[in-house]
PyMOL Python script that loads the backbone (N, CA, C, O; Angstrom):
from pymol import cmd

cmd.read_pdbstr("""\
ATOM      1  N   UNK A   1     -17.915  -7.739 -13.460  1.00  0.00           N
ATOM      2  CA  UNK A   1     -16.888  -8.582 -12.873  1.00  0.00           C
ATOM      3  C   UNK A   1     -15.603  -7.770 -12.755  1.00  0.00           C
ATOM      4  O   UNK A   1     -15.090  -7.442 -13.825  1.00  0.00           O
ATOM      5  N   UNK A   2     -14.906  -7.333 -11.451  1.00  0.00           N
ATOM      6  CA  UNK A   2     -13.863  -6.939 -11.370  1.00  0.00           C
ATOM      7  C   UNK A   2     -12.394  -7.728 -11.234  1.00  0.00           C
ATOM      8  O   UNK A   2     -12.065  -8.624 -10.457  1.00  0.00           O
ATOM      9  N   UNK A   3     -11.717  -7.122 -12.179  1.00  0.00           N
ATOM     10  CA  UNK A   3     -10.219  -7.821 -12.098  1.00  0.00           C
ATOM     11  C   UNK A   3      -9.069  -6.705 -12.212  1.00  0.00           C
ATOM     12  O   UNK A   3      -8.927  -5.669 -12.863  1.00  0.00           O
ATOM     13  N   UNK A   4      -8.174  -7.550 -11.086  1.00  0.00           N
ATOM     14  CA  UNK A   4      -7.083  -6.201 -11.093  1.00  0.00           C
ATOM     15  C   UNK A   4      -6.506  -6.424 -12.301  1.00  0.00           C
ATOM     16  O   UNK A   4      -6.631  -7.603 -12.632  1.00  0.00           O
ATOM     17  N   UNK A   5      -5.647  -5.437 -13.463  1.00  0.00           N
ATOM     18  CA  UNK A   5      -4.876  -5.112 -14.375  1.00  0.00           C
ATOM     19  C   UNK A   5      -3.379  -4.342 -13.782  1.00  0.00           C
ATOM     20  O   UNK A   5      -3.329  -3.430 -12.957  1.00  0.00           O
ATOM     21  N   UNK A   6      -2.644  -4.765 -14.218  1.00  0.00           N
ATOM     22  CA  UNK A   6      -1.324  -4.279 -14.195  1.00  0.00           C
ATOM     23  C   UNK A   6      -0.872  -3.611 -15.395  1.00  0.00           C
ATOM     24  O   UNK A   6      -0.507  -4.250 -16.382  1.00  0.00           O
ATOM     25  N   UNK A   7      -0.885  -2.220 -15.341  1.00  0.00           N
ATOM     26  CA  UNK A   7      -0.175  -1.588 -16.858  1.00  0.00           C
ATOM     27  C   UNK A   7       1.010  -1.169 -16.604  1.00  0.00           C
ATOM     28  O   UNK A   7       1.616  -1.253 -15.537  1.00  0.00           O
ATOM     29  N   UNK A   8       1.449  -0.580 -17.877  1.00  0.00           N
ATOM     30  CA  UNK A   8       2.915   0.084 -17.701  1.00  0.00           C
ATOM     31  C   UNK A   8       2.559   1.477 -18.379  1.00  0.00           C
ATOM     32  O   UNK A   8       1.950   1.122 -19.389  1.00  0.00           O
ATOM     33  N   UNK A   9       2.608   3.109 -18.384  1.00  0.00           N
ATOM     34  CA  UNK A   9       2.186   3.344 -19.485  1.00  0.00           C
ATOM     35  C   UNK A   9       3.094   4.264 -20.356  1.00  0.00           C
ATOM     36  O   UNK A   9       3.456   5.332 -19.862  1.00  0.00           O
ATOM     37  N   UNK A  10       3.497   3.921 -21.646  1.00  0.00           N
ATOM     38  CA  UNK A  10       4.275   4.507 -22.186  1.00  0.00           C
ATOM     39  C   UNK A  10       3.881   6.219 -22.848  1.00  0.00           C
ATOM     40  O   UNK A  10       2.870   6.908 -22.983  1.00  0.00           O
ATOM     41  N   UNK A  11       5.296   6.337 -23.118  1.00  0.00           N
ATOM     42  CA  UNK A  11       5.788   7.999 -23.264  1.00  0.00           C
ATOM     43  C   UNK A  11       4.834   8.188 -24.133  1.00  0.00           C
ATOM     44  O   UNK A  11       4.521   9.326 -23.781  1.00  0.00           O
ATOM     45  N   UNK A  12       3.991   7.899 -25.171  1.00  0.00           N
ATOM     46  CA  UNK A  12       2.922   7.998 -25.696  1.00  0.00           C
ATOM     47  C   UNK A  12       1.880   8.433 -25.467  1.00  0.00           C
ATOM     48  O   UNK A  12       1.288   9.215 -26.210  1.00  0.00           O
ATOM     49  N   UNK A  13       1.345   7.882 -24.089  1.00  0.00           N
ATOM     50  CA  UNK A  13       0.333   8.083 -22.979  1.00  0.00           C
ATOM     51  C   UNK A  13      -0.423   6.866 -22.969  1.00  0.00           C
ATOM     52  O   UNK A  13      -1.382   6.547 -22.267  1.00  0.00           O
ATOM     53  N   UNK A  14       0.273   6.148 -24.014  1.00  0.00           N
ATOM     54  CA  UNK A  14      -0.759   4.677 -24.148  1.00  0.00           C
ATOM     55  C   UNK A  14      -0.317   3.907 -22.740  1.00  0.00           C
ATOM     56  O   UNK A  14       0.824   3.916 -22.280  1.00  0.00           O
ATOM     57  N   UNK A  15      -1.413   3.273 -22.186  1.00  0.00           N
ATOM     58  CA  UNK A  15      -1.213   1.876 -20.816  1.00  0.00           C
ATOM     59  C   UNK A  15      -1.065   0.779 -21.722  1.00  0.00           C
ATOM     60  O   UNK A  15      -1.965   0.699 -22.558  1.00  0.00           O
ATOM     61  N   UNK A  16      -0.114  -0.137 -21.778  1.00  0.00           N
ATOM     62  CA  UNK A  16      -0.079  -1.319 -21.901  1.00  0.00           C
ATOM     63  C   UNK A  16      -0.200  -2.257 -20.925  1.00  0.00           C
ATOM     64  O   UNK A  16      -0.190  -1.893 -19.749  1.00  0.00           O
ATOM     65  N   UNK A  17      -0.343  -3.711 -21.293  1.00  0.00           N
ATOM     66  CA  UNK A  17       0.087  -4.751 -20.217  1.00  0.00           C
ATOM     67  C   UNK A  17       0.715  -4.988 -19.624  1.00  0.00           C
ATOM     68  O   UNK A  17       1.312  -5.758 -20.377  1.00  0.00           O
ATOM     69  N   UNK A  18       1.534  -5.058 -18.276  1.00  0.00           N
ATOM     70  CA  UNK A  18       2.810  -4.946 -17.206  1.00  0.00           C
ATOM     71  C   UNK A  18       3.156  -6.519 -17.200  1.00  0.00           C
ATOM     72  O   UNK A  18       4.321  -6.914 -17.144  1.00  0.00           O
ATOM     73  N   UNK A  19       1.784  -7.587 -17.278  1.00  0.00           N
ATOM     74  CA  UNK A  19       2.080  -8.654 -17.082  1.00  0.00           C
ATOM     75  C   UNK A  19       0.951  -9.654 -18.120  1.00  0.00           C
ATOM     76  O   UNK A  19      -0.171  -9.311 -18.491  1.00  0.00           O
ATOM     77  N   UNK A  20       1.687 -11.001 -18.431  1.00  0.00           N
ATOM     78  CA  UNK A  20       0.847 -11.653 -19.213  1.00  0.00           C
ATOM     79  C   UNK A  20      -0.470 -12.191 -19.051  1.00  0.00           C
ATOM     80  O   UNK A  20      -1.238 -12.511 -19.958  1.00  0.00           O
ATOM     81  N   UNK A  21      -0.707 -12.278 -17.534  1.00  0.00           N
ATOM     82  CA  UNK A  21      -2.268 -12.294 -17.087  1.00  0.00           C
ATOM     83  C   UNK A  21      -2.811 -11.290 -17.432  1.00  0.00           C
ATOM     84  O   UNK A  21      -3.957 -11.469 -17.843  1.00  0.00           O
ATOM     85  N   UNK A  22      -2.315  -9.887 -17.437  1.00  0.00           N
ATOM     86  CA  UNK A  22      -3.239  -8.939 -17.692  1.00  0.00           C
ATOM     87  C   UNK A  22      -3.505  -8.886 -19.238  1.00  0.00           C
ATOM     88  O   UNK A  22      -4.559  -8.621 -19.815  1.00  0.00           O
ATOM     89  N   UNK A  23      -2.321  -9.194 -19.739  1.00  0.00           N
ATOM     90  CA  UNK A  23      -2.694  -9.644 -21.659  1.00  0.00           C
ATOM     91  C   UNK A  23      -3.688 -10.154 -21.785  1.00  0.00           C
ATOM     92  O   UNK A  23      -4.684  -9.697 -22.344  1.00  0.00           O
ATOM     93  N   UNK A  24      -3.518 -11.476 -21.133  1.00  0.00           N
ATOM     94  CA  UNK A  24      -4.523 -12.336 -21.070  1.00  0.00           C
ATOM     95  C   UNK A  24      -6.029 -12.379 -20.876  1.00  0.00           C
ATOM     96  O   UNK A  24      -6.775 -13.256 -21.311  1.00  0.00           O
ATOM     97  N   UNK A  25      -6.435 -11.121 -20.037  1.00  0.00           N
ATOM     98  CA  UNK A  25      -8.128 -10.716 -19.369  1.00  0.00           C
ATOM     99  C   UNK A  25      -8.068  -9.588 -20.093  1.00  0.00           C
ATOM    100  O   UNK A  25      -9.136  -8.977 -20.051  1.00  0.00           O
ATOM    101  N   UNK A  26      -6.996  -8.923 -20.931  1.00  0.00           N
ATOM    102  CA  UNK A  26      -7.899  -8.175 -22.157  1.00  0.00           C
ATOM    103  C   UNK A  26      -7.844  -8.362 -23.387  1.00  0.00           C
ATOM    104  O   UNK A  26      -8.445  -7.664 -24.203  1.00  0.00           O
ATOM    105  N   UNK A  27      -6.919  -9.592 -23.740  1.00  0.00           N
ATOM    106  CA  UNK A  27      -7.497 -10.108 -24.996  1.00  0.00           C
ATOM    107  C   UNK A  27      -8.529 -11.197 -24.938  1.00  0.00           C
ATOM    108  O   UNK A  27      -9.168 -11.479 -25.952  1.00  0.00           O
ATOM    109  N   UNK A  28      -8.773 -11.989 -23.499  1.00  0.00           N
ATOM    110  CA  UNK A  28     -10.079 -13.299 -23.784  1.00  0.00           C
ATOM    111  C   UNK A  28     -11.362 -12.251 -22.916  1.00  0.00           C
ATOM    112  O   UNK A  28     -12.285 -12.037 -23.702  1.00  0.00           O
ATOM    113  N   UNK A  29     -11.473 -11.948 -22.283  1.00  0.00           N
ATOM    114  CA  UNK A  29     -12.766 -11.492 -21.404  1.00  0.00           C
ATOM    115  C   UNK A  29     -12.918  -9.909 -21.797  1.00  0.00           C
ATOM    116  O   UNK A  29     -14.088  -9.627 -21.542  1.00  0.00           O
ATOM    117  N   UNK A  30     -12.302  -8.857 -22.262  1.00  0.00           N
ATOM    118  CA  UNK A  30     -13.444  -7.469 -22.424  1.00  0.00           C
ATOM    119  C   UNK A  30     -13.079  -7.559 -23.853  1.00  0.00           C
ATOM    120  O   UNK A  30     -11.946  -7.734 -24.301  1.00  0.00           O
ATOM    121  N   UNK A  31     -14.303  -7.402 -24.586  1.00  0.00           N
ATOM    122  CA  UNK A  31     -14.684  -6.855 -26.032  1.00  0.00           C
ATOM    123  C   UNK A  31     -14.065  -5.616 -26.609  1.00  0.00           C
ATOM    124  O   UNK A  31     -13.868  -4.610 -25.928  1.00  0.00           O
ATOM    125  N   UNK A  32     -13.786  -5.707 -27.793  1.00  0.00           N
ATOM    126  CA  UNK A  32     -13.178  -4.698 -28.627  1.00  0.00           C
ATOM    127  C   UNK A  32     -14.073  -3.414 -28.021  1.00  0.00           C
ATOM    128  O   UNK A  32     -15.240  -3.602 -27.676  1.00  0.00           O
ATOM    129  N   UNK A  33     -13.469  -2.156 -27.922  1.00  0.00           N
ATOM    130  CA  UNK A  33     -14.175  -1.032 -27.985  1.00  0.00           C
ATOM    131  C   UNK A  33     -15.098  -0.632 -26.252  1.00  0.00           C
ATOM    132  O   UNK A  33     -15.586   0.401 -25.792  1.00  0.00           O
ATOM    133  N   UNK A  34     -14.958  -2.190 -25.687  1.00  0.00           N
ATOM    134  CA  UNK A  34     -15.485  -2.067 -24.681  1.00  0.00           C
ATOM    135  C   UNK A  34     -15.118  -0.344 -23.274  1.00  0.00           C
ATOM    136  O   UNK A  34     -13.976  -0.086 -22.894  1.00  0.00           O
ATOM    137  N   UNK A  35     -15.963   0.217 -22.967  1.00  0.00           N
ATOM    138  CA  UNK A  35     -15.687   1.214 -22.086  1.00  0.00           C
ATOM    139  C   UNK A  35     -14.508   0.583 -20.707  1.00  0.00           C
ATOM    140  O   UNK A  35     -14.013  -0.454 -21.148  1.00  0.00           O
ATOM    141  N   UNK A  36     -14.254   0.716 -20.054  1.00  0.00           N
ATOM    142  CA  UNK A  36     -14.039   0.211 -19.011  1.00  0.00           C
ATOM    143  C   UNK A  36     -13.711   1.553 -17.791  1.00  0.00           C
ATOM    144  O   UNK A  36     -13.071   2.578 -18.027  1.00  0.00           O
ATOM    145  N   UNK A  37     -14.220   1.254 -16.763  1.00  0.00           N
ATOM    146  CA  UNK A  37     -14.085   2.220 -15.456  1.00  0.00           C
ATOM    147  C   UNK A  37     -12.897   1.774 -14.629  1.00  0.00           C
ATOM    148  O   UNK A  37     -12.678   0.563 -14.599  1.00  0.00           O
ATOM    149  N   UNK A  38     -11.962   2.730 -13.835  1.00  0.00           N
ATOM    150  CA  UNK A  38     -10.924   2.022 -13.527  1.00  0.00           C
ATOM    151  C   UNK A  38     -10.785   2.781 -11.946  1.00  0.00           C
ATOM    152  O   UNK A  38     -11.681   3.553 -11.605  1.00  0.00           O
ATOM    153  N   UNK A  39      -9.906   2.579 -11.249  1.00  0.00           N
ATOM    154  CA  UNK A  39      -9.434   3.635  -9.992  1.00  0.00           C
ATOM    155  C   UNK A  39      -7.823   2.986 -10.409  1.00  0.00           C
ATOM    156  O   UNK A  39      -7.448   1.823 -10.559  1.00  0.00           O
ATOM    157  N   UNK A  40      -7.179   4.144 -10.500  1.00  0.00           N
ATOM    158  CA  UNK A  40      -5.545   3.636 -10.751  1.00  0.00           C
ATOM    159  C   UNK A  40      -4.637   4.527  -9.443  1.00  0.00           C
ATOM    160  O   UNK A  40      -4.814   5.703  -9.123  1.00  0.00           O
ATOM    161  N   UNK A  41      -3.814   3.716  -8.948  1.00  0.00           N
ATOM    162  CA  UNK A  41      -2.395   3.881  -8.322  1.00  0.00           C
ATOM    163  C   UNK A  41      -1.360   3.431  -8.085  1.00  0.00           C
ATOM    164  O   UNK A  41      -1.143   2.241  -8.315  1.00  0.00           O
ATOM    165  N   UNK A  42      -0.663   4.035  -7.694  1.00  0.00           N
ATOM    166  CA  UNK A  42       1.013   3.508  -8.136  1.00  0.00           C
ATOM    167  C   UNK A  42       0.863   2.701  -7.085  1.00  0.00           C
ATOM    168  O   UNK A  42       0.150   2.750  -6.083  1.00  0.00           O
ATOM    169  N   UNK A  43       1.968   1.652  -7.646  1.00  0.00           N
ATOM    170  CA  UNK A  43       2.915   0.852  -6.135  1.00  0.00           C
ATOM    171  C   UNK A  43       3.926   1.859  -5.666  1.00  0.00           C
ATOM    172  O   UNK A  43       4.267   2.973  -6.064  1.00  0.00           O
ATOM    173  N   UNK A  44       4.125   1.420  -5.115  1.00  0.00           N
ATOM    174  CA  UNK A  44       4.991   1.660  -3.878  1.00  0.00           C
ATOM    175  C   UNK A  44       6.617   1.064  -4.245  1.00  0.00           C
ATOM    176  O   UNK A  44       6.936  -0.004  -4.766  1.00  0.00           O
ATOM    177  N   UNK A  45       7.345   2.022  -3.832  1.00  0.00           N
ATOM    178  CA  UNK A  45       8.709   1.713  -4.363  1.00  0.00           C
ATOM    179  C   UNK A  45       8.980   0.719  -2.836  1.00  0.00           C
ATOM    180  O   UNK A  45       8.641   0.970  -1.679  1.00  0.00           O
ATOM    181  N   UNK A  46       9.603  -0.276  -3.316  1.00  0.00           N
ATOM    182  CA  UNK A  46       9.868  -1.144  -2.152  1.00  0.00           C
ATOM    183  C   UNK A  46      10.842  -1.283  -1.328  1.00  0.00           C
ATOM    184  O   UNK A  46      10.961  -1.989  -0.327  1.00  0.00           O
ATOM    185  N   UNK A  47      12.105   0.059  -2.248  1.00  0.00           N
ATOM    186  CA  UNK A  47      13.716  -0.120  -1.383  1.00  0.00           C
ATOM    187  C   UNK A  47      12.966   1.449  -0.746  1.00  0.00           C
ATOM    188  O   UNK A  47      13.968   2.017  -0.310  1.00  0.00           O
ATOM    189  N   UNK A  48      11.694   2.458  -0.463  1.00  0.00           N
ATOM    190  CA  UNK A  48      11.626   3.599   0.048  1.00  0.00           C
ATOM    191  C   UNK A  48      10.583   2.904   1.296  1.00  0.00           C
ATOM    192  O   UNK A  48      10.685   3.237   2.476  1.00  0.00           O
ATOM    193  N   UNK A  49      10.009   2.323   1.008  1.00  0.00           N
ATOM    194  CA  UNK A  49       8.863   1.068   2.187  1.00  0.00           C
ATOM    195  C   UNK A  49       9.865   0.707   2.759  1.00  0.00           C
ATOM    196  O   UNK A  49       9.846   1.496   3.704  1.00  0.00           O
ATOM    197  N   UNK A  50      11.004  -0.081   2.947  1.00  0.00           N
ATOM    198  CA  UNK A  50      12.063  -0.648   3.939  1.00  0.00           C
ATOM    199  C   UNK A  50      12.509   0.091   4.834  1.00  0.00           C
ATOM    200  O   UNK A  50      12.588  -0.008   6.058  1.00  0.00           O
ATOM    201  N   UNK A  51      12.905   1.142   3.807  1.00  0.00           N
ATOM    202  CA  UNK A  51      13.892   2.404   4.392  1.00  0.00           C
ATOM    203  C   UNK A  51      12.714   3.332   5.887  1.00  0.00           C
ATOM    204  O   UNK A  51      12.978   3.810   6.990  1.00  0.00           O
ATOM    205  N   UNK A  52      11.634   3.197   5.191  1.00  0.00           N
ATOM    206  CA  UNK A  52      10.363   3.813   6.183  1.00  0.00           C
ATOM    207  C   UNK A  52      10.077   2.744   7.678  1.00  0.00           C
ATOM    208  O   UNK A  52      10.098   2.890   8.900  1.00  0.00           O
ATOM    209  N   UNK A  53       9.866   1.854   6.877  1.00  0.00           N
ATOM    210  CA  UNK A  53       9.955   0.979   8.333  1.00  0.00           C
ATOM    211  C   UNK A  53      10.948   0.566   9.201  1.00  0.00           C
ATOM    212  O   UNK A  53      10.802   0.016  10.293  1.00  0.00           O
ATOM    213  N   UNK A  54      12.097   0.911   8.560  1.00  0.00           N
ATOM    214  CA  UNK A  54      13.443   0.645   9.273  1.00  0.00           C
ATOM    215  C   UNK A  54      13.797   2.138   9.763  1.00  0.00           C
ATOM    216  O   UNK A  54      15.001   2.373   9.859  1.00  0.00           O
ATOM    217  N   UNK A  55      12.874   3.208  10.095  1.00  0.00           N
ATOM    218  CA  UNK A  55      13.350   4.404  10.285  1.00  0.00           C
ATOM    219  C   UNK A  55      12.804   4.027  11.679  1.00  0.00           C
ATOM    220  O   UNK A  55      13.446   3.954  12.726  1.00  0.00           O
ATOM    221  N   UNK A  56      11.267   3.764  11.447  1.00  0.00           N
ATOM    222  CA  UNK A  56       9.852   3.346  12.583  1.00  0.00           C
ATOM    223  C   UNK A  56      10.669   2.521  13.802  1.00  0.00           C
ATOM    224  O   UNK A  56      10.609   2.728  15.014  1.00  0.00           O
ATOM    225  N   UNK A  57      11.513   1.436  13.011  1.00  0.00           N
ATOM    226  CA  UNK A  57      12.192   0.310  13.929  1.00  0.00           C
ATOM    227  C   UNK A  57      13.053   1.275  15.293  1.00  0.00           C
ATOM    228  O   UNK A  57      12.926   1.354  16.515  1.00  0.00           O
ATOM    229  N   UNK A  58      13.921   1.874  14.279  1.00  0.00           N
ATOM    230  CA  UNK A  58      15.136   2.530  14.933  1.00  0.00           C
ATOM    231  C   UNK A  58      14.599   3.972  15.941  1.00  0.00           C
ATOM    232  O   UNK A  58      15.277   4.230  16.936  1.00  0.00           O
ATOM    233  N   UNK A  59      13.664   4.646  15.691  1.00  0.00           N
ATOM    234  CA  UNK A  59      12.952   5.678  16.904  1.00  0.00           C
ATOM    235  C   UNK A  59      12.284   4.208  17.404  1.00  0.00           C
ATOM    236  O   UNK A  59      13.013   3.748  18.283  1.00  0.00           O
ATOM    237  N   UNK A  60      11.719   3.772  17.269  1.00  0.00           N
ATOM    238  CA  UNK A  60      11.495   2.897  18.162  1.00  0.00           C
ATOM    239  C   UNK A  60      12.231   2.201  19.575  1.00  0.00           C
ATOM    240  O   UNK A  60      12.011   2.301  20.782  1.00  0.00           O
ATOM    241  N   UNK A  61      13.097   1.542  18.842  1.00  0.00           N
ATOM    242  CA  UNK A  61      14.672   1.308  19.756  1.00  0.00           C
ATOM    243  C   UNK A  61      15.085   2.442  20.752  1.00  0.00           C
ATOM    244  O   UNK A  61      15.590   2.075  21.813  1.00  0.00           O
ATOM    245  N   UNK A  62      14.936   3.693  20.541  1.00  0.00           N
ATOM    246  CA  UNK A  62      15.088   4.647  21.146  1.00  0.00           C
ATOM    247  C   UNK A  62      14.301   5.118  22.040  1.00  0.00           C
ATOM    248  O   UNK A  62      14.680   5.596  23.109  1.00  0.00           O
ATOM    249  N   UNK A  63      12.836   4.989  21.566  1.00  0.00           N
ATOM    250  CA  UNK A  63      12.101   5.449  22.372  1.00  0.00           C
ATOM    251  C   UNK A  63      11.877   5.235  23.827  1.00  0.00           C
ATOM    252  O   UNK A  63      12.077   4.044  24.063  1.00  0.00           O
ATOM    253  N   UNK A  64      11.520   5.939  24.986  1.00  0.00           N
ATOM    254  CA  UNK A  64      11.734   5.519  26.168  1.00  0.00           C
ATOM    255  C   UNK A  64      10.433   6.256  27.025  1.00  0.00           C
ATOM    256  O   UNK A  64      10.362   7.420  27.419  1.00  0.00           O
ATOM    257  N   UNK A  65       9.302   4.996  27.181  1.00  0.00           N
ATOM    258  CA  UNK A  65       8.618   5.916  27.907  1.00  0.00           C
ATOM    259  C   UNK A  65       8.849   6.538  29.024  1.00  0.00           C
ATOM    260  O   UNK A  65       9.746   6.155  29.775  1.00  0.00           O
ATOM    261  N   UNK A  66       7.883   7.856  29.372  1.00  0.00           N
ATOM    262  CA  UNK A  66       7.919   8.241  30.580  1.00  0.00           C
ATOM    263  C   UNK A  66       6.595   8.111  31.530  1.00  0.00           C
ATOM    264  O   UNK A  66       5.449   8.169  31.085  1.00  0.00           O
ATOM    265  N   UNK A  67       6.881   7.951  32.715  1.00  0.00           N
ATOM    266  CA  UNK A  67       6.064   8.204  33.712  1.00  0.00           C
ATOM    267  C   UNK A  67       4.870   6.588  33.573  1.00  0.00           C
ATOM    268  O   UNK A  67       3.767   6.600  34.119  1.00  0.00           O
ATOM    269  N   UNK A  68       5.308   5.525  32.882  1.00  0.00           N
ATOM    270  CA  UNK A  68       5.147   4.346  33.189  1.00  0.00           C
ATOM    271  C   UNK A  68       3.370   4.333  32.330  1.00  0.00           C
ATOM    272  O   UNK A  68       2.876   5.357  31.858  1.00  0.00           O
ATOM    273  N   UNK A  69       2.678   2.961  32.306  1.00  0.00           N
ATOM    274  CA  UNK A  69       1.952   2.571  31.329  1.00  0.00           C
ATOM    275  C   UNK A  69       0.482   3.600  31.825  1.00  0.00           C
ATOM    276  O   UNK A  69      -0.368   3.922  30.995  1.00  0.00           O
ATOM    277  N   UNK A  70       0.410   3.982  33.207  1.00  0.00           N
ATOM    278  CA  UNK A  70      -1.109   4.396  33.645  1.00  0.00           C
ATOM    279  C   UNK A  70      -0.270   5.344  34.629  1.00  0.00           C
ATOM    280  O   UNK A  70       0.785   5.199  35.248  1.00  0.00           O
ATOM    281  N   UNK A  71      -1.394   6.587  34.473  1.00  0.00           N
ATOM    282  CA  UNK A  71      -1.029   7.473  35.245  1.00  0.00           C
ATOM    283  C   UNK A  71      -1.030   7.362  36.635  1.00  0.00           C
ATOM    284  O   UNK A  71      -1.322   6.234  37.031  1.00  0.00           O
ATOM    285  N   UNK A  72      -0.674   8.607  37.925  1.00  0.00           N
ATOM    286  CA  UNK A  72      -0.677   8.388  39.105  1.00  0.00           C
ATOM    287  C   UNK A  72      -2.041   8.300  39.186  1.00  0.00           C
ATOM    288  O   UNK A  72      -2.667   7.283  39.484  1.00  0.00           O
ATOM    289  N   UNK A  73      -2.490   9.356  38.922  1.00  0.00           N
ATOM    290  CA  UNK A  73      -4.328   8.973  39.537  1.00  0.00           C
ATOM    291  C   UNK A  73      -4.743   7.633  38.972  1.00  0.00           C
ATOM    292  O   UNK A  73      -5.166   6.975  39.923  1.00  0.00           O
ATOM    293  N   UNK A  74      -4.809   6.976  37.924  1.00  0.00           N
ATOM    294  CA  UNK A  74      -5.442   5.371  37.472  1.00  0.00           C
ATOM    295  C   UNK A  74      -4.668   4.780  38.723  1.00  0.00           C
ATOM    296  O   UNK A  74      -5.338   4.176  39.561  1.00  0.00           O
ATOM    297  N   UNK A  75      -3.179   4.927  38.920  1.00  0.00           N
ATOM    298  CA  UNK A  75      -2.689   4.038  39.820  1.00  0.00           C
ATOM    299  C   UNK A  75      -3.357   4.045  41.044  1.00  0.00           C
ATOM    300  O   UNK A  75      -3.596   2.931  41.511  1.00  0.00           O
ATOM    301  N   UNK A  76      -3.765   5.143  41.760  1.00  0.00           N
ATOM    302  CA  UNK A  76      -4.005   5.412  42.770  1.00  0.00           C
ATOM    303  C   UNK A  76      -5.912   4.557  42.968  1.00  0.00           C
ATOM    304  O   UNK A  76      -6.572   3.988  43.837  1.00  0.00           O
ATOM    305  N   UNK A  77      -6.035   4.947  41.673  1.00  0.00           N
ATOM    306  CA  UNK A  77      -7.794   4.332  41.723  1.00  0.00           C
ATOM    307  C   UNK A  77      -7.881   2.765  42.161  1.00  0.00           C
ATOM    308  O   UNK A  77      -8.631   2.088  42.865  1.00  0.00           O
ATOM    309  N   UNK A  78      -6.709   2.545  41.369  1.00  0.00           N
ATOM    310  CA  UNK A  78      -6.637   0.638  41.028  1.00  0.00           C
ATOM    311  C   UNK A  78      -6.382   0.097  42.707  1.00  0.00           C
ATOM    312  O   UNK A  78      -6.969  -0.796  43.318  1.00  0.00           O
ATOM    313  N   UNK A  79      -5.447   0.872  43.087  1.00  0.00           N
ATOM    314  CA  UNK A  79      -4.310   0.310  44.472  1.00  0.00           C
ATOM    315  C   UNK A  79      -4.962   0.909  45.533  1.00  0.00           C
ATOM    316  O   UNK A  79      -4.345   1.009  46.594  1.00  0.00           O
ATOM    317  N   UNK A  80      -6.494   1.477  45.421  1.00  0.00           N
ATOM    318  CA  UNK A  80      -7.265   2.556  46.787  1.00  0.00           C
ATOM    319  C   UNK A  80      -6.465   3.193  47.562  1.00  0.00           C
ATOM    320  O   UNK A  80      -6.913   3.904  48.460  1.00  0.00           O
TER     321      UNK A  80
END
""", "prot")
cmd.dss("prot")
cmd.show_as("cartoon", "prot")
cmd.util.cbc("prot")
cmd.orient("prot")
């Protein structure tokens, strides 16, 4: 049964719990000593995600195509 966990992990190297649900699914559901397999990655800083999509926005705003959505030859195919 998979469940996401949220840790924090301290200067120790120990992972603790980030949040009380995650307290919660490892003190009632995995057994003392139990192995567990994991895939871990960070979040995402959320004021550097804004800043990224508000970069995307602004070349955007700028951007200006050229030479229109379909080339001369498609045009020429479409219009015989």
């Amino acid at each position: 049964m998979a469940h996401e966990l949220q840790l924090i992990k301290q200067s120790s190297g120990i992972l603790i719990p980030a949040t009380p649900e995650t307290s919660e699914i490892l003190q009632s559901k995995i057994k003392l000593g139990a192995v567990l397999v994991a895939e871990f990655r960070q979040v995402r800083n959320p004021a550097f995600h804004r800043r990224f999509f508000a970069l995307l926005n602004l070349g955007f705003e700028y951007w200006e195509p050229t030479g229109g959505a379909i080339s001369a030859n498609e045009r020429k195919l479409v219009n015989g």
